[in-house]
N, C-alpha and C positions, 0 to 999 in steps of 0.2 A: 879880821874879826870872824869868830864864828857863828852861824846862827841854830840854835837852835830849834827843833818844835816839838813842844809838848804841849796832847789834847783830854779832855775828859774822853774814857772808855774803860772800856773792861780791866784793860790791863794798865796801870804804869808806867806807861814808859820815857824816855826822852830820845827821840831822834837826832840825828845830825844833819839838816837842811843843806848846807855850804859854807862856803870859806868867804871871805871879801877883805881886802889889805886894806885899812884906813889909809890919810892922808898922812907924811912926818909932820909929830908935833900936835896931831889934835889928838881931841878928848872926845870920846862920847859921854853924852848928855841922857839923851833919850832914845825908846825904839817902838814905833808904832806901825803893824802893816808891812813890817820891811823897809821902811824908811828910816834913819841914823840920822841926828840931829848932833853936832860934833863943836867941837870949842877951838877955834884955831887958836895959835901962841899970842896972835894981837888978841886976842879977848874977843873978835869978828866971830858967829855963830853961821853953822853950813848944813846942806841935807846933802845926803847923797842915799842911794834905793842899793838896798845890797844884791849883789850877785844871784842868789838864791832864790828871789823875787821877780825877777826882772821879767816882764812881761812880752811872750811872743807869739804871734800869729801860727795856727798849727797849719795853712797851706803855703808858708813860706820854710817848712822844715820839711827833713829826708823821714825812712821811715827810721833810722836810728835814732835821730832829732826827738821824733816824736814818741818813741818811747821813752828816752831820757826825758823829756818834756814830764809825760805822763808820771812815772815817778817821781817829779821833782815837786807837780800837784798834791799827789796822795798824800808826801811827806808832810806839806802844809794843809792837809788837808780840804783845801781847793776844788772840791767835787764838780762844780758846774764849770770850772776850765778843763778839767780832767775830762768831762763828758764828752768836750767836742775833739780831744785828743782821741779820747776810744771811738768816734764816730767813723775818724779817717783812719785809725789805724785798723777798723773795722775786724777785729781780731777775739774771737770769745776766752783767749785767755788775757788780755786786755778787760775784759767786762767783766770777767770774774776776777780780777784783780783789784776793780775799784770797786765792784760789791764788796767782795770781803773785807778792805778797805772802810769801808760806810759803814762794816757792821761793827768792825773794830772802833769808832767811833762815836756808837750805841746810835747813829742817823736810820733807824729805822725807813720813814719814807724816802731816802735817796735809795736808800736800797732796796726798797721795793720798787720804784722806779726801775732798776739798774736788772732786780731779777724778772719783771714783769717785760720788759726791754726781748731779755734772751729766751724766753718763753720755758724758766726753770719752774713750774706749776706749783712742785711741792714746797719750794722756800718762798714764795709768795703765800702759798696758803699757811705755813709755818708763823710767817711775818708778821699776818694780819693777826695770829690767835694775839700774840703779844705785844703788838701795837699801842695798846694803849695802859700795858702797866707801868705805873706810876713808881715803885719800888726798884732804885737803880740798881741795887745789886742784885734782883729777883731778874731783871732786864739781863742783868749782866751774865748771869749762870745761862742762862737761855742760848742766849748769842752762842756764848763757846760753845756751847752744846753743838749748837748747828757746827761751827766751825770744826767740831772734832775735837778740842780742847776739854777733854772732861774732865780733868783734874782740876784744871780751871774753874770751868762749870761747877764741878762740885763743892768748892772754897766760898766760890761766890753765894751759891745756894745755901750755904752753912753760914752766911752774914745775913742773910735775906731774910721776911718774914714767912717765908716758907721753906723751912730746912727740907720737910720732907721732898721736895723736889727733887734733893738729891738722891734718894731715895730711888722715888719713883725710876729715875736716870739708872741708877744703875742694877735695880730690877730689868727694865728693858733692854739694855744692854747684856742682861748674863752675867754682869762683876759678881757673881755671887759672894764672893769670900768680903767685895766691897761692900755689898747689899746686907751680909748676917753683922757686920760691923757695924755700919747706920742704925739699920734695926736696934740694934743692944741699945746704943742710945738715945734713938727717936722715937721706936715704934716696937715695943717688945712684941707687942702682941700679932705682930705681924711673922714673926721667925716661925713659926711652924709653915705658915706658906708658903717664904721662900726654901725654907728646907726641901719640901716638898717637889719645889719646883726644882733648887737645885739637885735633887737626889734623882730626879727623872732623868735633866742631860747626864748623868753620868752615868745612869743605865744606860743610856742611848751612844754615850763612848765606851759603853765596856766597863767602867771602874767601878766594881759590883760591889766592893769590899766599903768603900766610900758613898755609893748611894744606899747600902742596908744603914751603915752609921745614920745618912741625912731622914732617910725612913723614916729612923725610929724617934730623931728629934721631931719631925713633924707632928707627932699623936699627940694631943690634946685630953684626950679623954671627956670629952664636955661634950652636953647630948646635941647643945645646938649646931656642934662641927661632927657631926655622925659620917655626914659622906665625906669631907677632909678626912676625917682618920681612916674611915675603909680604905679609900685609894691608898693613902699611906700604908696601911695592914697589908693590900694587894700588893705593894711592890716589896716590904717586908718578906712577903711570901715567897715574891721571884728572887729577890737578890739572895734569900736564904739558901732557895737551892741553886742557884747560881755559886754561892760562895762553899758550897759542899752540907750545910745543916740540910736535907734534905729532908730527915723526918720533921723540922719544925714548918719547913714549908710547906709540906704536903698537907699536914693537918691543920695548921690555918688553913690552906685553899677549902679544904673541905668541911670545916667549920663555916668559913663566909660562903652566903647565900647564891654569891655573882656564878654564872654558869659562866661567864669571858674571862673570869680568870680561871678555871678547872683548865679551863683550855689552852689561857696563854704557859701555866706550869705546868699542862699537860705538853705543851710541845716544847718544854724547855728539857724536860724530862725523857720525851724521846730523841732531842740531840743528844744528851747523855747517855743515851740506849738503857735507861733504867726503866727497861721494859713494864715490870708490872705496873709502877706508882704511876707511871703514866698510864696505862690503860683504866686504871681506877679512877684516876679524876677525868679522862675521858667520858667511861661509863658513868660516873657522876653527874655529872658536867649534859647527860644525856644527847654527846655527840657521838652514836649507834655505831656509823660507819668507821671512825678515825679509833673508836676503843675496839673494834673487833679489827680490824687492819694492826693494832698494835698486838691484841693478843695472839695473833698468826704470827707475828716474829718471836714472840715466845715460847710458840706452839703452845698453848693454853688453848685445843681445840674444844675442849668443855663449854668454857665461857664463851668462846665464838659460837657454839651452838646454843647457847641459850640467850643470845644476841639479836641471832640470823632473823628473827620476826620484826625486826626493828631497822634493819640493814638494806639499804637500799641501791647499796655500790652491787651492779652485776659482778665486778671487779672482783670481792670481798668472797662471792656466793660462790663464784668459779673456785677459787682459792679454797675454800672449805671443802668443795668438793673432788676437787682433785685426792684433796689428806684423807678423805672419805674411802674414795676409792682406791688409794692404796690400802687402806685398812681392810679393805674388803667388806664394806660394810653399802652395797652398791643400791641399797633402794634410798638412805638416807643422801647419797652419791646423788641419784635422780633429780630427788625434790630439790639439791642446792642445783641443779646446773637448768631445773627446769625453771626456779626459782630468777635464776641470772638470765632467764628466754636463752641461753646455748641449748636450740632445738637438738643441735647436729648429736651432741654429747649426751643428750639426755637418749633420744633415739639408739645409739650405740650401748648404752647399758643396758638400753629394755629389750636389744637384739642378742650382744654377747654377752652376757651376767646375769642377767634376770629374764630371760630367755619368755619373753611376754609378748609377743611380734603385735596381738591387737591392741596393745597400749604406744607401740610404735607405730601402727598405720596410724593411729586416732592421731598423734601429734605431728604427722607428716601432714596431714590433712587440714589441720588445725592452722600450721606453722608455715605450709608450702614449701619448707625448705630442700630446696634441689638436691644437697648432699645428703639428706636424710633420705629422700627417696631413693638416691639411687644408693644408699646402705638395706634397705625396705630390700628392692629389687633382687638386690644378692643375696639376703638371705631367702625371698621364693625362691631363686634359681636353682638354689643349694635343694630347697624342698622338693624341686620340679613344679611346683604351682606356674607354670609359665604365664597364662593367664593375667594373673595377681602381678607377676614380677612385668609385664609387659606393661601393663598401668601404671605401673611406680616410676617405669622408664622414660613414660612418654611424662611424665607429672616432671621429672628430673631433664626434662629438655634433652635427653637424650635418645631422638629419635631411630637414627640410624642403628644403633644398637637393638632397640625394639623392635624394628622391618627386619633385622635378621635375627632375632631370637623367635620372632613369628613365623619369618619363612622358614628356619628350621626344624620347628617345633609346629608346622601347618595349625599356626594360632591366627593365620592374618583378618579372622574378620575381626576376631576379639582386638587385634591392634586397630583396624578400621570401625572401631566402633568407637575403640577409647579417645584415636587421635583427635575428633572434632571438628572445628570451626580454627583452629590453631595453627594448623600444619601449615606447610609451603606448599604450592603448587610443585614443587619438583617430588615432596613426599607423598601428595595424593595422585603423582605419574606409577609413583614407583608400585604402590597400593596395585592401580589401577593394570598394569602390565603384566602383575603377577595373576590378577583375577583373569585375564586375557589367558595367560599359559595355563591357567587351571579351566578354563573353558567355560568356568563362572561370569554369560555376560551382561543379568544384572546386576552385579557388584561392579565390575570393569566398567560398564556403563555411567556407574555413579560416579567412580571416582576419576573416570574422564571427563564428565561432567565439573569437578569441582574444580581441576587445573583448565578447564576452559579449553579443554577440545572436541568440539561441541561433533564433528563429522563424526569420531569414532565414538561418542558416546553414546549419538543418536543410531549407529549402526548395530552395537551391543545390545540397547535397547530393543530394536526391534526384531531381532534374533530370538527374546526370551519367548518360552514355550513353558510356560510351569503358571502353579497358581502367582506366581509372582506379574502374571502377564497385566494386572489393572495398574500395578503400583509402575513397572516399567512405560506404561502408555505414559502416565501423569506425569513419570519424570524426564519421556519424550518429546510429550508438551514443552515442558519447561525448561531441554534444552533447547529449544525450536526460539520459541519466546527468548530466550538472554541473547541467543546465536544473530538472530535477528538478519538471516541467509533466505534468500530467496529457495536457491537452490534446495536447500535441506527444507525449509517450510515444502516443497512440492514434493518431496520425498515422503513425509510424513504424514501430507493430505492422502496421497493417491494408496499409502497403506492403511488410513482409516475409512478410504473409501472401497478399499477390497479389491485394489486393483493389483497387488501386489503378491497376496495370495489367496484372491476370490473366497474374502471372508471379511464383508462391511463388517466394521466397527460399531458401539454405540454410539448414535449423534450427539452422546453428552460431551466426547471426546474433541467430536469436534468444535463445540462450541466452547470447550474451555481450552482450545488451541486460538482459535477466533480471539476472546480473551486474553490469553497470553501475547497474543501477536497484536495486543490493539485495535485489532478490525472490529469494531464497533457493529457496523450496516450487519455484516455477515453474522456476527454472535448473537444479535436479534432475531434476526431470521431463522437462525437457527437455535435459538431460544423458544422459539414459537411452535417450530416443527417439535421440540423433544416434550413444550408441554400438552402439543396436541396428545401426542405418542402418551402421555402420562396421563391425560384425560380419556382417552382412549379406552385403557385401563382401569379404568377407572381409582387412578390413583390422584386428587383432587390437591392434596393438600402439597405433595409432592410439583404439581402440574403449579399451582400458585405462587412459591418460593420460588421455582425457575423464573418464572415472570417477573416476583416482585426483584427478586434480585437483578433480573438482566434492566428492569426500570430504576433502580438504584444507580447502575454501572453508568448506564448512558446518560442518565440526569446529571450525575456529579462529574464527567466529561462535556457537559454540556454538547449533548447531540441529538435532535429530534427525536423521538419515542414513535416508533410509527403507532398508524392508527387502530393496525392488527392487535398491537402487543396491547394498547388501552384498553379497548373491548375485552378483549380475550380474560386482561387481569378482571375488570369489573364483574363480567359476568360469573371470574371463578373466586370471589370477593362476596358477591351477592349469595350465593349457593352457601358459603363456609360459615354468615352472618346467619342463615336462618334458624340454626338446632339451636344458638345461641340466644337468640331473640324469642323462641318457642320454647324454651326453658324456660325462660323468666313470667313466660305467660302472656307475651306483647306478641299475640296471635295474629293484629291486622300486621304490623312492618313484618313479620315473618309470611304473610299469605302474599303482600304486596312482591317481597325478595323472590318467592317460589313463581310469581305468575312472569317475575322481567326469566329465571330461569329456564321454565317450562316455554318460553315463546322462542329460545333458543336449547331446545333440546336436542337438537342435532349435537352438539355440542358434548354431550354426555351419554353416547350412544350406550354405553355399559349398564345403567340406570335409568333407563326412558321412564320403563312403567314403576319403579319404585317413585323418582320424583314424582312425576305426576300423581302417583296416589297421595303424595306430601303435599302436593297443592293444591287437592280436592278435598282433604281434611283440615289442612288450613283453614282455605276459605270458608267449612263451612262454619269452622269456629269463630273464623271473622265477621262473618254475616253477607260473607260476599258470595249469597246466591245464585248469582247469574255467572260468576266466573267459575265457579263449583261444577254449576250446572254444563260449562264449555267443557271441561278437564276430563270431567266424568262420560262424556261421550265419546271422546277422544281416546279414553281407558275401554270401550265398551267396544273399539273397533278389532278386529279378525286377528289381526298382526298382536293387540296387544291383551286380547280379554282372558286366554291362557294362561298369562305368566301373573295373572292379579293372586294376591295372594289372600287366600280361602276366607280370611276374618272381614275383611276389608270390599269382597264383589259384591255381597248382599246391600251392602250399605250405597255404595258407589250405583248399583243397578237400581235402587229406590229414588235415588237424587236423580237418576234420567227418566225412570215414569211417573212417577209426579213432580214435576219442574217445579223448583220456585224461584222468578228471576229478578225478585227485589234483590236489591244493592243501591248503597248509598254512592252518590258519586263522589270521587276522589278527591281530599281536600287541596287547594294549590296554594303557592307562592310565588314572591316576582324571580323571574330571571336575574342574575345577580349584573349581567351584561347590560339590558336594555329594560325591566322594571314590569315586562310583562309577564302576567299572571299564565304558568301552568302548573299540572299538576306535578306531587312531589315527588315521583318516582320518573318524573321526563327527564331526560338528561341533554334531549337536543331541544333549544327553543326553536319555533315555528316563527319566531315573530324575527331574528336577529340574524337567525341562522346558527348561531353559536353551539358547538360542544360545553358542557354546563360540568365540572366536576362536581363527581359527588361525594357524600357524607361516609368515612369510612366506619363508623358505627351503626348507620341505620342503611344506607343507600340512597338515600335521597339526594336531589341536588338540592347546590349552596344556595345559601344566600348572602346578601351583605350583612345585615343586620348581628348575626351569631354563628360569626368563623372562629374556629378556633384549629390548634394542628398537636400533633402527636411530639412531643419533644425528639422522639429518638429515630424519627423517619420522615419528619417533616410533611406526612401526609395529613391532608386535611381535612375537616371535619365541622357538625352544627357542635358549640362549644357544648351547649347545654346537654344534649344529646349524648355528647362522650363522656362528660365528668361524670353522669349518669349513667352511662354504660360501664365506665371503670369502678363503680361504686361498688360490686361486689366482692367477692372473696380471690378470683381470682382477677387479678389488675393488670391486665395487659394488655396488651396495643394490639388490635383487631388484623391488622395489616402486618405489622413486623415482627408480632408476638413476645415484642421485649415488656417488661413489666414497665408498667408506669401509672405512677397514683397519681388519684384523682387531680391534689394540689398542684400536679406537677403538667397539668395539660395548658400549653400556650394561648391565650388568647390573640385571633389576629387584628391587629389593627390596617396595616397597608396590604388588602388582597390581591393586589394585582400582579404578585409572582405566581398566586393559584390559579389566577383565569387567564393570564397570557402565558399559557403553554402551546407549546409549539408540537404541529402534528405533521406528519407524512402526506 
């Protein structure tokens, strides 16, 4: 007997299950399950389970067993025997055997089980969309689908209540020629879309002739499909000149508005090297660089000059001007190669053609370009301007060239001037050796100085005999200082001390060797000696700067100020305060400045009897009688009654025969130290012992109460006093002379970096 099975599914069909020989002489009756219910010859009734059915354990079979097994399931469609078959035969063309299986059967969830199982994502999600429609032939087109069966699919989908399905299928698919078919009969109004679409892949394979046809079916002419039909027009356009209509393509393109198509039939147009129509929808199309690139293959250099403002390919501008310059036409040459930055080419035009050398240094200078310089170069050398051409050399890194167009041409300082801060140390030897053979030994000095051979530059140095003899000290210093040699430091001292050729130096030298060399102790001390020497002199203001600066030096080193250099500054501090203070008409603080000066007039040997007569008229404007009346007898003595000057003894000899010794006594304040009261002009308190800084606007000492300091010297001051003192026309800073306005004076809040200064 055979058995059959046939299931509900997509397809029809009737399988062949197995074979099973009945018994001789019976009949079958019945078939349920695989069970045969049979009529022997007595008329006795029998089962017997056919072949096909027969039920077996899948771990008591081989693995060939259990694939024969596993088909033998599928056929009867058996799925959960079949499952534990694919379990052991653990095989994914086994599980995809009985998914596809399941789906042929339309068993949806067995076969999302079965794909959900082998972790196939996209037919699980596939699965679930149509899960639950009810529609078995709608069910059924689906399945083939997946399955690959689209013809199937399609049949099905055409009994279904949704024909367009198929449709839709063979839109995504690409069936086009399936797709305009459907269409006619499902969907007319859908043919211009797929046209559309079908007429694109066969641009995109080449079949130009066949997509201008689908083109032109696409257009609708209807306002609501405006963008459908342009795109349809745009490729109309392409496949026109694609298929040789070139005049009808061109003038669509440039009829429609799209600047991407001017372009895409602009490049279609220069693979057919139909130079101009491409450079026109180029130029149209307003892409600058790709429409003047196409007019250069035409040589259309008209139009690329009337381009070139819009062109931004250096590439393009070179090209222009090369055609330029063979034409001879070498200034418009210029602008395109300046225009593309080619300095070098622009440089060589304005040297050889248009023979303009200051619009070529202008662009060497401008540009830095090494091979323009040294183009620059050779054309001074042609001039003789060696000079000129030695600069363009040294600008073009080619040094060695310029040290012997120098040493030839006895240019070398003009080369040692140009070369800079740039050079090597081997090219400021070479500088330096030649100033040596020329017997030039400030020059050779310096430039043994810069390669750091500090013995022979200090020795050149001190050779020089010309006015150059101040600049050679200073840059004797300065080798001394980098050299940082004992031996060459005692070289240097014993020839500023004149021991070398019994001709001392100025002690300024030495004190900015001191400086250079760090020695701190020593640059004070002899700080002090040069602004004695400048006091002396009566050069004051001079004598002050030396001080306040060597008190800058050592403060921002952190190194005790001795107690010489403190006095020394204040009292030539007090003296500079007073013209200042007797301008403004504040006669007592300017009598008070002149009495702390005049009690150290040793100090101002140049001036004795001028101050002093300054602070006998002081006082008498201040009202300070009794100290008038000291000054003026003091002016009245042997030594100094001579040299009084003639407007000023009458007055001065009145104040000594009739005395008047009223005076008010001095107002005070506390000690900012210890709170005891003295007066404001005391600097040392009596009660603490303390040194007391004082006020750099008026002289007085501090207090706590109204500190304030100089922003740009950090020197100190009564707050109120300085804003006040800055408040005139000119606003500067008493001590450091930098300007600084009123708003700009610090108020101190923590004094104690003012009053713990550290003294010798």
């Amino acid at each position: 007997m055979k058995a059959a099975a046939g299931h509900r599914g997509f397809c029809n069909e009737c399988l062949l299950a197995g074979k099973t020989k009945l018994p001789f002489g019976t009949v079958p009756i019945m078939l349920n399950c695989g069970e045969v219910t049979l009529q022997t010859p007595s008329g006795k009734v029998m089962n017997i389970v056919l072949e096909s059915h027969t039920t077996r354990k899948a771990q008591d079979l081989t693995l060939t067993d259990l694939s024969k097994a596993l088909e033998q399931c599928i056929k009867l469609r058996r799925f959960k025997e079949a499952w534990d078959f694919c379990k052991h035969l653990n095989s994914m063309e086994a599980w995809l055997q009985m998914g596809k299986a399941a789906l042929r059967a339309l068993d949806i969830d067995f076969a999302l089980r079965v794909y959900r199982h082998i972790g196939d994502v996209g037919m699980v999600l596939s699965l679930h969309k149509i899960r639950t429609l009810e529609d078995h032939k709608l069910l059924a087109g689906y399945v083939a689908m997946f399955l690959g069966e689209f013809d199937a699919a399609q049949a099905a989908f055409m009994e279904s209540s949704l024909p367009l399905a198929a449709l839709e299928m063979r839109r995504d698919l690409m069936h086009w020629d399936s797709a305009l078919n459907l269409a006619k009969r499902l969907a007319p109004d859908q043919i211009p879309y797929i046209s559309k679409e079908y007429a694109q892949q066969l641009e995109f394979t080449g079949d130009s002739q066949n997509a201008l046809r689908h083109y032109e079916s696409g257009i609708t002419r209807e306002e609501a499909r405006r963008d459908h039909d342009e795109a349809c027009a745009a490729g109309v356009a392409r496949m026109s000149i694609r298929t040789g209509d070139i005049r009808r393509g061109v003038n669509m393109a440039l009829k429609m508005p799209s600047r991407v198509l001017k372009k895409e039939c602009a490049a279609i147009l220069e693979t057919m090297k139909q130079w101009s129509e491409a450079a026109l929808l180029y130029e149209k199309g307003e892409y600058w660089d790709k429409a003047a690139s196409v007019y250069i293959k035409s040589k259309n250099w008209a139009k690329v000059g009337e381009l070139l403002p819009q062109v931004t390919s250096p590439k393009i501008h070179i090209q222009y001007a090369k055609a330029k310059e063979q034409d001879g036409k070498y200034k418009e040459a210029a602008a395109a190669y300046s225009s593309a930055k080619d300095w070098d080419n622009v440089i060589r035009i304005q040297l050889d053609h248009l023979q303009n050398p200051d619009e070529a240094v202008r662009v060497v200078r401008e540009s830095e370009s090494i091979d323009g310089a040294k183009m620059v170069a050779k054309f001074f050398i042609k001039l003789s301007d060696f000079g000129t051409a030695i600069q363009f050399l040294v600008m073009s890194k080619c040094n060695d060239e310029a040290f012997q167009l120098a040493q030839q041409h006895s240019q070398m300082e003009v080369y040692a001037d140009i070369i800079g801060s740039d050079a090597t140390p081997e090219d400021y030897q070479s500088i330096a050796v030649y100033f040596e053979n020329e017997k030039n030994h400030f020059m050779a000095g310096k430039f043994f100085l810069f390669c750091g051979q500090y013995s022979r530059a200090l020795k050149h140095f001190l050779r020089v005999q010309s006015i150059e003899d101040t600049q050679s000290i200073d840059l004797a210093i300065e080798t001394v200082g980098q050299a940082n040699d004992d031996g060459l430091t005692r070289v240097l001292i014993n020839f500023l001390m004149g021991e070398t050729d019994g001709m001392p130096k100025d002690a300024k030298y030495l004190f900015r060797l001191y400086m250079a060399l760090k020695q701190y102790p020593e640059a004070a001390r002899t700080a002090i000696i040069i602004a004695r020497e400048e006091q002396n002199a009566g050069q004051y203001r001079n004598a002050h700067d030396v001080l306040f600066n060597m008190y800058e030096e050592l403060r921002k080193e952190g190194i005790k100020v001795p107690v010489d250099m403190q006095n020394n500054l204040m009292i030539l501090h007090s003296y500079m305060l007073v013209k200042q203070h007797a301008r403004k008409g504040q006669h007592l603080i300017a009598a008070r400045l002149l009495i702390r000066v005049a009690n150290n007039i040793s100090k101002f040997p140049s001036h004795i009897v001028p101050i002093l007569t300054s602070t006998v008229i002081e006082c008498q404007k201040a009202g300070l009688k009794t100290s008038a009346f000291s000054y003026a007898t003091m002016l009245l003595r042997p030594e100094y009654k001579n040299q009084l000057d003639l407007k000023y003894k009458k007055k001065i000899e009145a104040i000594v025969r009739r005395p008047d010794k009223t005076e008010e006594e001095e107002t005070t304040s506390p000690c900012p130290y210890c709170d005891f009261e003295l007066t404001d002009m005391e600097l040392s308190c009596p009660e603490c012992k303390n040194q007391i800084p004082y006020c750099i606007a008026t002289g007085v000492h501090l207090t706590k109460a109204d500190m304030g300091a100089c922003p740009k010297c950090d020197f100190p001051a009564l707050y109120e006093a300085f804003t006040k003192f800055q408040s005139g026309d000119d606003s500067v800073c008493p001590m450091c002379s930098e300007k600084v306005a009123p708003g700009d004076v610090m108020r101190v809040q923590d004094i104690t970096k003012y009053l713990n200064t550290n003294f010798d």
